[in-house]
MARRO-581508 format. One line per 10 residues: number of its first residue (from 0); their letters; for each residue x negated, y, z of C-alpha. Coordinates in steps of 0.001 Angstrom, whole numbers. Each point is the difference from the previous one (the first is absolute). Layout:
<pts>
NUM> A> X:Y:Z  ...
</pts>
This chain:
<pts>
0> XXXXXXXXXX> -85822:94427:130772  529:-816:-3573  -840:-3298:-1459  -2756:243:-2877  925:-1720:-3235  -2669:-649:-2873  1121:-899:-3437  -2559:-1439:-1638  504:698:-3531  1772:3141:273
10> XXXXXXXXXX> -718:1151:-3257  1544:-3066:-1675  3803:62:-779  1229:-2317:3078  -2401:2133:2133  1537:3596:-1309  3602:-1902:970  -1156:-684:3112  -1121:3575:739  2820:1104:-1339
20> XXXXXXXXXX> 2586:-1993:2465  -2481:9:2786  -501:3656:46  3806:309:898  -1024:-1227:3466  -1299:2765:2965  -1199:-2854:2064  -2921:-1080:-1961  -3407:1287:-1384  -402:-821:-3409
30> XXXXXXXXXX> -3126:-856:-1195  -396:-433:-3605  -4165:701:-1243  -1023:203:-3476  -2399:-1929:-1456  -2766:2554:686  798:-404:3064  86:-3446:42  -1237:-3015:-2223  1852:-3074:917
40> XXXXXXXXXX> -2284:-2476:-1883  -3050:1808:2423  191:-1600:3445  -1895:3078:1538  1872:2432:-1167  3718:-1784:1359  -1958:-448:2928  -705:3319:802  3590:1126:-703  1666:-2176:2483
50> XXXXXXXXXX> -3346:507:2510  1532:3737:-494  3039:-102:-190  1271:-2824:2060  3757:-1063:-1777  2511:-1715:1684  1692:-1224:-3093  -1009:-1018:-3478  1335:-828:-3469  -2200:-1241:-2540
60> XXXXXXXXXX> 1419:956:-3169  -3656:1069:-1441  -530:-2808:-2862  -1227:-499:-3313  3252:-1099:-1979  769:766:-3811  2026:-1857:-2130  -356:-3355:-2629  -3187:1219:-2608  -1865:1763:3343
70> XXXXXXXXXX> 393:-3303:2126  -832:-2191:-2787  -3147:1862:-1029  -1334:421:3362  660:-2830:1789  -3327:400:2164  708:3980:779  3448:-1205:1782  -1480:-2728:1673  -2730:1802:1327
80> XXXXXXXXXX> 1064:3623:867  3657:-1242:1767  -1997:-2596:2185  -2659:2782:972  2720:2331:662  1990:-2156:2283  -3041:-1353:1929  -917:3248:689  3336:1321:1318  594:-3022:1711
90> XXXXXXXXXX> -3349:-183:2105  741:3417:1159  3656:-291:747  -1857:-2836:2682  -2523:1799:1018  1536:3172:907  3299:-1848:1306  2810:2055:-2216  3100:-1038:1451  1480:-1515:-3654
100> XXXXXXXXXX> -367:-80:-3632  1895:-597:-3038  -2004:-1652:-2481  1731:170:-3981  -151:-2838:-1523  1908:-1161:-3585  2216:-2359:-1748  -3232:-1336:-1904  -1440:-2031:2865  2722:-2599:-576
110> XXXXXXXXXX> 38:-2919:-2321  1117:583:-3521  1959:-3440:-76  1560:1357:3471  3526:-1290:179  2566:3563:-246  440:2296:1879  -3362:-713:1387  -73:-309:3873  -2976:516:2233
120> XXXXXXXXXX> -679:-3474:537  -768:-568:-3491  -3162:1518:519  -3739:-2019:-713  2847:-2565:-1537  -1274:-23:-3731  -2425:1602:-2658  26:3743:-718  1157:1624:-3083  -3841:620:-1475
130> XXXXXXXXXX> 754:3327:-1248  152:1641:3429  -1813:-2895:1526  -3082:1852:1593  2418:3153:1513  2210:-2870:1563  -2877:-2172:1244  -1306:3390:1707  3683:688:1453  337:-3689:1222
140> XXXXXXXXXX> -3268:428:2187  1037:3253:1512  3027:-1842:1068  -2175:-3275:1064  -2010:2754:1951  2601:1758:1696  830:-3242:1474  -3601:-1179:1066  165:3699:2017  3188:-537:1683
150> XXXXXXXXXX> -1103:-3460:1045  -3713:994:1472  359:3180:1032  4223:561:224  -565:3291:-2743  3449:522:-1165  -17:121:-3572  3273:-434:-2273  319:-1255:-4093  2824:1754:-1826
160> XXXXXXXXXX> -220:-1727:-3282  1833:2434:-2465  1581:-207:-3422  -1137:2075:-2571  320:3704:952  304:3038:-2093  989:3603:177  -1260:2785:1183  -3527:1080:-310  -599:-3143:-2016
170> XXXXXXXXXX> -2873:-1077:-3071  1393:851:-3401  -3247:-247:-1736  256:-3539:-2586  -3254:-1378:1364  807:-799:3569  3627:1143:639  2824:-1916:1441  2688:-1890:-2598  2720:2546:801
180> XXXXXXXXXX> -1978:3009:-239  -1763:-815:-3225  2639:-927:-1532  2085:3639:1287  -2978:1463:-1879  185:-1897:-2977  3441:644:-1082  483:3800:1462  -3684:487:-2716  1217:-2687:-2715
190> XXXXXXXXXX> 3947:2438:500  -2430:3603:-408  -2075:-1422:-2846  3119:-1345:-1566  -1512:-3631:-411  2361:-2618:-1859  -1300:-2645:2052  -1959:-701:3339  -2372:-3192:409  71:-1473:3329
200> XXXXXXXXXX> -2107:-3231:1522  1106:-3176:330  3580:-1721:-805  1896:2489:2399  1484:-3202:1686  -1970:-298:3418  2022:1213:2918  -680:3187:2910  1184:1247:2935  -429:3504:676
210> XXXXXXXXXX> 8:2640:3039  -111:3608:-422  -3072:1492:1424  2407:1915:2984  1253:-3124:1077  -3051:-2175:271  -1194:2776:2529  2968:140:1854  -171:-4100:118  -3953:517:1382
220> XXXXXXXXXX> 1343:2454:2996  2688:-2356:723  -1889:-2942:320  -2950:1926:2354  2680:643:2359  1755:-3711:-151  -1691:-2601:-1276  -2570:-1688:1843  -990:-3680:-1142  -3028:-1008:-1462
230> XXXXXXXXXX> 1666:-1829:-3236  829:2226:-3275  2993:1776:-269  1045:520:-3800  1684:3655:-991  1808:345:-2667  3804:1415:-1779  1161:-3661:-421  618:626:-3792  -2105:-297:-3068
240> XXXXXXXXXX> 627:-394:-3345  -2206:-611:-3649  -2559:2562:-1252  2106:-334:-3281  2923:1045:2001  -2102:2548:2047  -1191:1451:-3356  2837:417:-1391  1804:1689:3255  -2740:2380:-90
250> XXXXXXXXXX> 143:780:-3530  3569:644:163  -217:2477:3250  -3307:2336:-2142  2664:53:-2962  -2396:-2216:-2652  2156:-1574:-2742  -3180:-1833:-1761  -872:-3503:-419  -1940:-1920:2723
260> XXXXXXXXXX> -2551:-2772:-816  -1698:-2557:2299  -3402:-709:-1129  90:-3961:1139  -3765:-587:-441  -439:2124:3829  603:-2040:2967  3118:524:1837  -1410:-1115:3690  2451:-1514:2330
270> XXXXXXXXXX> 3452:-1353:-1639  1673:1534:3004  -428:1352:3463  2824:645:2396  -445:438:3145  1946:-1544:3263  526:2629:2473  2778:-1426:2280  -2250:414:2849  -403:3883:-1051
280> XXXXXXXXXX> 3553:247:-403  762:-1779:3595  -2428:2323:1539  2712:2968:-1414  -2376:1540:-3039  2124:413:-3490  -1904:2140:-2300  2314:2720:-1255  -1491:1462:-3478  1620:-1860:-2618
290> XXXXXXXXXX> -1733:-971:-3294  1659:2049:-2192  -144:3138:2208  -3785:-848:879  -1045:18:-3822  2105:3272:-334  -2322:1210:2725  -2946:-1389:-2020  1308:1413:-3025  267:3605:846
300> XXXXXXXXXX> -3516:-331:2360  -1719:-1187:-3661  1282:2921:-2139  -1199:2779:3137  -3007:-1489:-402  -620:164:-3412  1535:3255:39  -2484:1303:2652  -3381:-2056:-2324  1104:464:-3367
310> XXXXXXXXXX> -3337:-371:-1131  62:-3353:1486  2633:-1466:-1261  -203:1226:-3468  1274:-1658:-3462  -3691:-253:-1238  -807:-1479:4023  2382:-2427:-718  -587:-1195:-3303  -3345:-1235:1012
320> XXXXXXXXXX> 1245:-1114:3020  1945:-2386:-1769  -2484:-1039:-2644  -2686:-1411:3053  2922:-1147:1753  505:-2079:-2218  -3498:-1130:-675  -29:-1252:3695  -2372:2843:711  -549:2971:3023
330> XXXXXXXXXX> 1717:3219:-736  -1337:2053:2129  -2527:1725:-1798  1898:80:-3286  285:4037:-646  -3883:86:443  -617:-2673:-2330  -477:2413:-3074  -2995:1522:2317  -2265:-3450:-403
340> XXXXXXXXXX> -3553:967:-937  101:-1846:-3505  -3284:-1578:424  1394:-1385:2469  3248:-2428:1364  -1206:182:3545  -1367:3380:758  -1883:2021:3096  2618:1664:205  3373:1278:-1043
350> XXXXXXXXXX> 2329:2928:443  2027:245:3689  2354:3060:-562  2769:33:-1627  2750:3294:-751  522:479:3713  -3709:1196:-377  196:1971:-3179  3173:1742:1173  -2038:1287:3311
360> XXXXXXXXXX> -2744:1400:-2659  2016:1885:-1952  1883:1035:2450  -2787:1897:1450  -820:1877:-3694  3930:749:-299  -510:1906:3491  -3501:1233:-988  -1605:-1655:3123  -2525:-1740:-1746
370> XXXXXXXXXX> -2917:751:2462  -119:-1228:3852  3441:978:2009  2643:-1458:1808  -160:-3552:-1538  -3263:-255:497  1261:846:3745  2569:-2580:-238  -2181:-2918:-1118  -2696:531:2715
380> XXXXXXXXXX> 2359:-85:2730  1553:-3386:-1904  -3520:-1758:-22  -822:875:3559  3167:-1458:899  -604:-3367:-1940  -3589:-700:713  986:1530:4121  -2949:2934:-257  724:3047:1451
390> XXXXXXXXXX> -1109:2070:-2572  -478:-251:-3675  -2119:2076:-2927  982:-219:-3527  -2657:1077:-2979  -857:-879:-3193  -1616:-3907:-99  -1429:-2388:2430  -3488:1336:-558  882:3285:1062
400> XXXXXXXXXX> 1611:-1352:3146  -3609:-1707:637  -1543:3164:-838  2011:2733:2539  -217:-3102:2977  -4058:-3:-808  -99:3747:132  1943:150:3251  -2666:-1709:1587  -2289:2698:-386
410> XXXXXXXXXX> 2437:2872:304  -1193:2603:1773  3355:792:1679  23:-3675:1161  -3357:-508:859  -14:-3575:-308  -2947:-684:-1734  -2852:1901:-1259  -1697:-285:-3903  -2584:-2732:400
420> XXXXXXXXXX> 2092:-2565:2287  255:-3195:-1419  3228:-1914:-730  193:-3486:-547  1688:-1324:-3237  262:-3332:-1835  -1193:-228:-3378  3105:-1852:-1469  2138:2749:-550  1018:2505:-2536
430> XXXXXXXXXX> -3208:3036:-713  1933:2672:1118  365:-843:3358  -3822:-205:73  -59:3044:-1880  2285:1884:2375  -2056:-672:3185  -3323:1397:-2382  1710:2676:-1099  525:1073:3649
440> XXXXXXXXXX> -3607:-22:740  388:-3078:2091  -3120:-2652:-184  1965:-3468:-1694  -1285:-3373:1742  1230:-2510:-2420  607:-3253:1636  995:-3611:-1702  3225:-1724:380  1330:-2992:1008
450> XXXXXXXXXX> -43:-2696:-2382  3245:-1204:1515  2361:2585:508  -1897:2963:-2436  371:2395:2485  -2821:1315:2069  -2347:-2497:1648  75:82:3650  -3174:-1086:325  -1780:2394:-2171
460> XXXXXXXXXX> 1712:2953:1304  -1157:-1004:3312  -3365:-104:-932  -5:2723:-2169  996:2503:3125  -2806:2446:1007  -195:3495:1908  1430:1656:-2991  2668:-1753:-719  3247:2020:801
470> XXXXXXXXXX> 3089:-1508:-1927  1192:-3362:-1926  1727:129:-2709  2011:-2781:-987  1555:-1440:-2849  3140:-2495:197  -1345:-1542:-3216  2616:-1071:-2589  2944:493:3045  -1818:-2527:2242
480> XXXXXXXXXX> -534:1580:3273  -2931:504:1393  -543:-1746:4248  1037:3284:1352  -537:-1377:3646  -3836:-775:-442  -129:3515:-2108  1619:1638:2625  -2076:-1888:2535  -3120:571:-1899
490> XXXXXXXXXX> 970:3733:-311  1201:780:3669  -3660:-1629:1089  -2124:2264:-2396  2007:3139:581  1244:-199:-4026  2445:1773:-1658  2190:-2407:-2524  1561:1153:-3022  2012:-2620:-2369
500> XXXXXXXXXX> 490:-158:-3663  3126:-1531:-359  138:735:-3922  1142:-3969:-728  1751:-444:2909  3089:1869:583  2464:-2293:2433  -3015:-1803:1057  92:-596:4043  -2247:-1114:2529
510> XXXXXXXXXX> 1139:-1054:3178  3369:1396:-816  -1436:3283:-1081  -15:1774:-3240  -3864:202:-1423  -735:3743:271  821:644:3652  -2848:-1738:1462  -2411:3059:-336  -202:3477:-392
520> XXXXXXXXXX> 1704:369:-3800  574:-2849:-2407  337:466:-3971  2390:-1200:-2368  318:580:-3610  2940:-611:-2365  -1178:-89:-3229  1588:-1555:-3116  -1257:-4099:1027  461:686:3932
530> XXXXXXXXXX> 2784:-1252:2233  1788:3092:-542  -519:2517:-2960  156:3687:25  -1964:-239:-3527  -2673:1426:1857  19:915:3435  -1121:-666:3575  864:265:3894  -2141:536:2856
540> XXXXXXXXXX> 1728:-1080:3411  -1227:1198:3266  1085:-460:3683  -1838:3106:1187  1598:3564:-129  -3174:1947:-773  -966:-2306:-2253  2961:-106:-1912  -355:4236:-160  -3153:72:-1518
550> XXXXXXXXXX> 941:-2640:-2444  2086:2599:-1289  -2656:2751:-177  -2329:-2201:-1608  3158:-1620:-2729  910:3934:-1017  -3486:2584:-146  -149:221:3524  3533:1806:10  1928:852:3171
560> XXXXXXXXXX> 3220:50:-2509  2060:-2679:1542  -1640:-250:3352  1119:1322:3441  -2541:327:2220  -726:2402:3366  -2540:2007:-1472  -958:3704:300  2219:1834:-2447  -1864:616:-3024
570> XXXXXXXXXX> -1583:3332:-1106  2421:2820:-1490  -1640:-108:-3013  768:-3307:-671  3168:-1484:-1341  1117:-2796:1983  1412:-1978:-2585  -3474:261:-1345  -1992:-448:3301  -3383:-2829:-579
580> XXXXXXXXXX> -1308:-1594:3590  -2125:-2897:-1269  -1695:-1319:-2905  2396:-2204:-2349  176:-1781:-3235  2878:157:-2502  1376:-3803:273  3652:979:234  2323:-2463:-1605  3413:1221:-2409
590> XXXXXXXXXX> 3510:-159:864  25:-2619:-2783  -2133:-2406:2040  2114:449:3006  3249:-508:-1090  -1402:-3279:-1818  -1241:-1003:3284  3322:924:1854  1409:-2633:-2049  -2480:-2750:-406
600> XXXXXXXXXX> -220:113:3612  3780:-1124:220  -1343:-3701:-1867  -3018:11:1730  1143:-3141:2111  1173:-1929:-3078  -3335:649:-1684  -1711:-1222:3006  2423:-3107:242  -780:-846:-3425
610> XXXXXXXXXX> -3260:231:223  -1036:-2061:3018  2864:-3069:-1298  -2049:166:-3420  -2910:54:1551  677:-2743:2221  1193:-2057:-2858  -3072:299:-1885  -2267:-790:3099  2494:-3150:323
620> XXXXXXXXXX> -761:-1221:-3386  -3761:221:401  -775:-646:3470  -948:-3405:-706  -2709:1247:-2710  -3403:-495:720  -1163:2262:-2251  897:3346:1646  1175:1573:3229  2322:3376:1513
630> XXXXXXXXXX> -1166:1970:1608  177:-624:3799  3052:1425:2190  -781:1022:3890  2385:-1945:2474  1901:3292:666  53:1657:-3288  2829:-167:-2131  -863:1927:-3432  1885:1212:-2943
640> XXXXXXXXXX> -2217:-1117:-2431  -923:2470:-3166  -1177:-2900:-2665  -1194:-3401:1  -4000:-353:666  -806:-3506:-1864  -3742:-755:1212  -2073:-2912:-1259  -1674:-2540:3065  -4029:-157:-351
650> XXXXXXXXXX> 439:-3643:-1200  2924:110:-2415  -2628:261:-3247  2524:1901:-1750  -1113:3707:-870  2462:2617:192  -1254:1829:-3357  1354:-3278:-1747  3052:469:2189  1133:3391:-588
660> XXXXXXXXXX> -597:-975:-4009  2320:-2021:666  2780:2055:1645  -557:2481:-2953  454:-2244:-2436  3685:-1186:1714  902:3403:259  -654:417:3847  -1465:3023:1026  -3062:33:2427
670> XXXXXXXXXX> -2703:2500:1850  -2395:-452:2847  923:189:3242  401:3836:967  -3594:552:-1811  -2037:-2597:959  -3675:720:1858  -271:3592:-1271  -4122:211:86  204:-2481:-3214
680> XXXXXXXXXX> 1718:3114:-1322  -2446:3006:-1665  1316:2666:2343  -2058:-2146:2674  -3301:1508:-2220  1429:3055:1412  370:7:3856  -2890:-1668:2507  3045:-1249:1773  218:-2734:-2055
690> XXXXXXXXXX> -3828:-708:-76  -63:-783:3668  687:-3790:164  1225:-2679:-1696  4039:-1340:543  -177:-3816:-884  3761:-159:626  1783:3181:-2173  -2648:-2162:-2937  1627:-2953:691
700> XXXXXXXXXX> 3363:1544:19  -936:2265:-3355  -1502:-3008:-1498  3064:-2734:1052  2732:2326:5  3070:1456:-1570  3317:996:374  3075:179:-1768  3490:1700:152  2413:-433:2726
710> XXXXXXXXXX> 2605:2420:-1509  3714:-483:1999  1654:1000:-3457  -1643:-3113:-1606  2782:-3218:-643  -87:-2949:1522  66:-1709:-3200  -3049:2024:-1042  -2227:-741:3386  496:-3539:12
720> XXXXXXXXXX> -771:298:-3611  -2837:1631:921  -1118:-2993:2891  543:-2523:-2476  -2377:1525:-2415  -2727:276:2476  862:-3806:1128  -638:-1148:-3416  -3949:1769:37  -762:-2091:3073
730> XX> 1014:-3402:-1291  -1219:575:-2867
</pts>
């Protein structure tokens, strides 16, 4: 039987090396999740993959690591996320009894006074360099921990401390990459662009030791199968040299002849770190890459790359780069910085797509496949796979995916409901999802929400359950899921059906599970602001076959087109490209849309990352505020948040009108949250729907509330810009 093997962190460079060697071996079963299927920092979610999936061996290689300007500007981000990340491996590595595990740790953890070539006892023997300071601290405790579990509970649990690694698969973006690998970048662009000088940080005099990538994998393997003691083991190449030196070694191999600067005013961390790795060496590990072959390597993996994104790595890309490198700012928004509403420095929103997107449009007119074909194809069978549905139904916008799930409910072929049954909906949510379920002849019960969380109120849906009531349907309001056991519980009691719209909350999970699958059909949309953009555009997922079927009838005029179904054969008279079985709309979405979402669905996951770590930074800097609140998370919901709800408490005595003057005058743009309590709006004159009853929360929340952007293309520099401002209206 073959032994299972999880790499945690997979996706990261030492995890890709560690496939890469480990897959060379028949006798094991590699397991190596993505982050969908997996969220490290969510203790439910590791939980459930080891409950499943049982390994017998682990390496934790899954970290947040980045390089001088990322560490020093988010000092609480690498404290945080590395600790929750190894407490979480490490509890289940106990609990379900794997057999051993290779925790990496780093050079960082020891002293920066340490006397050279460090050795392992030198650790806890001195201050840390500051620059690093809260990765380290983070690292130290993992090792601390690893002990604790081998002395309680005899977990077997080993510290490689490594050397800096680069190579293959590695960062070469300015912001967060690794020294060698930005500064393989920065002379291969400054040698292209024929630059007559390149700026560097710091005095170039500090000191590294360096492993290739290969190697540091190959160390990792090694040491799973023979080392066994609780105490550190450092890994290393037993060489390093200056950054002045390594600068100009790597200049010379790329073939640039210009003048190199050190801009002395940047910190230069550690004055050196070299690592002692006799007891690697007596164990009978060498690593074999050399440092001039391994930035060859490096070299020629750079130039592929930019080869294969061009519009990536472009002269203009790197111009401006350079210019907010140097200004100590983020980078990674910088080709969408032209985009910024001018009203405005911090916007709703901003642009997500870049010329992968554009190329996919035109593309499509080149071929003159503009309207739905085989990309549309394509991209539904992508989504399924990334939010695990079975089935998935592109059309035009997120309202129309509201609309064709409403009229399935009273679809004669399904005979699910009848005109006249009531559905339950909350009235915080966007009009057309109201709309959709009128529009279908279905009776609306409008119900409050919950003050808390602004999703639907328990409670009131409870009590607002009579004899006609035949189907919920939910919002995940602003990516916060909804409790999807007490709906579900609710439901399963009162013989409901349960649809979701999951318009703000694509990546959101509950339990483990994708928002969307917890009912018949579940909306998203992907317009210009939402997580993903298809300009406009929308999905429906589905888990039921028939369901899914007449999705498409109702998406395309009620058109048999691209269906295959056991039916009787159609009349002679009728063309059966042309045959018409149902009643439909026409909410079919373009080519254009699809191949947009083809490739926005490829950074989906770094979207998502960015926007829960900014979100989680703002929270952080207010939580102590006694002027407003979040909204509420449930204890097994993990969302992907879609902007940040700011909502005033009943006895701050600040108004929010004053507020959002405020925010315009700075520049920051604001709206209410979704659209506040929509019978304060005139359509309510309208519809006796909204005459029914009063919903004292939705008019707290329209009154109290607002939201503004929480756009992943926004900088750093820009956000905390943007928290500062806000921090200056409240003590003020």
């Amino acid at each position: 039987m073959k032994s299972k093997v999880l790499i945690a962190g997979a996706s990261g460079m030492v995890g890709r090396a560690l496939v890469n060697e480990l897959e060379k071996n028949k006798n094991i079963k590699l397991l190596k999740p993505t982050r969908d299927e997996v969220n490290y920092l969510n203790y439910i979610e590791v939980e459930n993959y080891f409950k499943k999936n049982k390994p017998d061996y682990v390496y934790i290689v899954a970290a947040k690591v980045g390089g001088i300007l990322a560490n020093s500007q988010n000092k609480i981000e690498f404290f945080e996320d590395n600790q929750i990340i190894q407490i979480n491996l490490f509890k289940c590595i106990q609990k379900f009894k794997v057999k051993k595990s290779v925790f990496l740790g780093s050079s960082c953890i020891y002293p920066k006074t340490a006397e050279q070539p460090i050795k392992e006892n030198q650790l806890l023997n001195g201050r840390l360099e500051e620059t690093n300071e809260g990765y380290a601290l983070a690292k130290i405790s993992g090792v601390r921990l690893a002990r604790y579990y081998k002395e309680k509970y005899s977990t077997n649990i080993i510290c490689p401390m490594m050397c800096n690694i680069y190579g293959t698969n590695d960062n070469f973006d300015f912001g967060d990459s690794h020294v060698l690998s930005a500064l393989v970048r920065r002379f291969i662009e400054a040698k292209d662009f024929q630059k007559k000088n390149v700026l560097l940080w710091g005095s170039g005099s500090p000191k590294r030791e360096f492993i290739h990538v290969s190697d540091a994998a190959k160390s990792l393997i090694f040491l799973m199968e023979k080392y066994n003691e609780v105490e550190p083991i450092n890994v290393g190449s037993g060489y390093d040299l200056s950054i002045k030196d390594l600068a100009h070694k790597i200049s010379k191999i790329v073939g640039y002849t210009g003048e190199i600067d050190w801009d002395k005013t940047k910190p230069d961390g550690v004055p050196r770190k070299l690592l002692d790795i006799s007891k690697l060496n007596e164990l009978g590990f060498k690593s074999v890459i050399g440092l001039d072959e391994g930035i060859k390597k490096t070299v020629k993996e750079f130039r592929d790359l930019k080869r294969k994104n061009s519009e990536i790595y472009s002269n203009n890309k790197h111009s401006k780069n350079s210019k907010n490198n140097a200004k100590n700012k983020d980078v990674y928004n910088i080709s969408h910085s032209n985009q910024i509403n001018k009203n405005y420095w911090y916007p709703l929103s901003l642009p997500t797509y870049d010329d992968k997107e554009v190329k996919q449009a035109l593309d499509s007119m080149k071929n003159f496949k503009t309207t739905m074909w085989d990309k549309t194809l394509r991209f539904e069978k992508k989504f399924s796979k990334k939010v695990k549905s079975k089935y998935s139904v592109m059309v035009n916008s997120g309202s129309s995916s509201d609309l064709l799930m409403s009229f399935s409910l009273i679809d004669k072929n399904l005979k699910l409901l009848k005109p006249g049954d009531e559905v339950i909906i909350p009235i915080l949510t966007w009009p057309t999802h109201i709309w959709s379920a009128m529009m279908a002849g279905l009776k609306v019960r409008l119900v409050d929400v919950d003050i808390n969380t602004l999703n639907i109120d328990l409670n009131e849906l409870k009590k607002n359950i009579s004899k006609k009531t035949k189907a919920i349907f939910i919002v995940h309001a602003l990516g916060n899921p909804c409790n999807m056991d007490e709906v579900n519980r609710i439901a399963k009691k009162n013989n409901l059906l349960i649809l979701e719209d999951c318009c703000e909350a694509l990546g959101s999970k509950y339990g483990g599970k994708f928002v969307g699958n917890f009912g018949l059909a579940g909306s998203y949309s992907f317009f210009f602001s939402h997580h993903i953009t298809t300009m406009e555009g929308g999905m429906i997922v589905t888990n039921d076959k028939k369901i899914f079927q007449n999705l498409k009838y109702l998406r395309s005029h009620g058109w048999k087109r691209d269906i295959s179904l056991k039916k009787k054969p159609p009349e002679k008279k009728i063309y059966k490209k042309f045959e018409f079985v149902n009643w439909g709309f026409n909410v079919r979405p373009t080519e254009l849309q699809a191949g947009f979402g083809i490739e926005q669905l490829k950074k989906l996951n770094k979207f998502n990352s960015k926007r829960k770590k900014y979100f989680e930074i703002f929270k952080r800097n207010f939580k102590n505020n006694s002027n407003i609140y979040f909204p509420k998370v449930e204890k097994k919901s993990n969302p992907s948040w879609f902007s940040i709800p700011i909502i005033f408490r009943k006895n701050s005595g600040l108004n929010r009108e004053k507020f959002i003057e405020f925010l315009e005058k700075k520049g920051i743009e604001s709206r209410p949250i979704i659209v506040g309590n929509l019978t304060r709006h005139p359509v309510a004159k309208t519809f006796k729907e909204f005459k029914e009853k009063k919903f004292p929360n939705a008019d707290y929340i329209h009154k109290n509330g607002l939201y503004i952007g929480l756009n992943p293309m926004i900088s750093e520099f820009l956000f905390k810009k943007m928290i500062d401002t806000i921090k200056s209206y409240f003590k003020n």
